[in-house]
N, C-alpha and C positions, 0 to 999 in steps of 0.2 A: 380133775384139776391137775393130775401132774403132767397127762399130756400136755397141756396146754403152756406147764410151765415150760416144762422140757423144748416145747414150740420155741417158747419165748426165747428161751436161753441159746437157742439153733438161730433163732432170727438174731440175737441181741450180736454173738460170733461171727454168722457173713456180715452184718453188717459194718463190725468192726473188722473184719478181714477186706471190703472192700474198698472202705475207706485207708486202710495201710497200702493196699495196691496199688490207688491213683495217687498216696505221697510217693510211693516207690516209683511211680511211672515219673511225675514228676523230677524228682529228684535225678533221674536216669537218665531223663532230657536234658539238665542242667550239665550234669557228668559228661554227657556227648559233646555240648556246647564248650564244655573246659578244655575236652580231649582236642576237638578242633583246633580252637585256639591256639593251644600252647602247641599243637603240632607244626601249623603255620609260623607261630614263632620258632622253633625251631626251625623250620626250611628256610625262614629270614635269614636265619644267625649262619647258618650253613651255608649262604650262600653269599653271607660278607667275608667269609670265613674264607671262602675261595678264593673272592677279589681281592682278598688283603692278602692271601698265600700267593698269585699272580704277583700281586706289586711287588711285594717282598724279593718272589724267585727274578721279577725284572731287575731289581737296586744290586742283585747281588751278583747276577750278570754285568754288568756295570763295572762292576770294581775291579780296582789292575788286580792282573795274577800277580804270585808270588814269582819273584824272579830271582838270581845268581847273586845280585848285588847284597841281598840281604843278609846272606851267608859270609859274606866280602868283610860285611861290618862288627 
């Protein structure tokens, strides 16, 4: 009999270690899926990031230099 138990207790441990493996596979796919994500949103944000650093460096090309007069005053 204690083979048998012993059996059991080996079957009763992979069976709970298999079952932890495919939450963990699980869980590791959802994790990739976040990683995705949030990376794409970040390459979004990084790249409004830019077009707003463009507009910004155009408005400030724009504006009068400083000139003589101001020191005048």
């Amino acid at each position: 009999m204690t083979n048998s138990t012993t059996v059991d207790q080996i079957a009763d441990r992979v069976e709970h270690l298999l079952l932890r493996h495919e939450e963990l596979q699980r869980t590791n796919a959802l994790l990739q899926q976040q990683v995705l994500a949030v990376s794409h949103e970040r390459d979004l944000l990084k790249s409004k990031l830019a077009a707003a650093r463009s507009r910004v460096d155009a408005l400030i090309e724009r504006l009068p230099q400083n000139t003589s007069t101001d020191a005048d005053s």
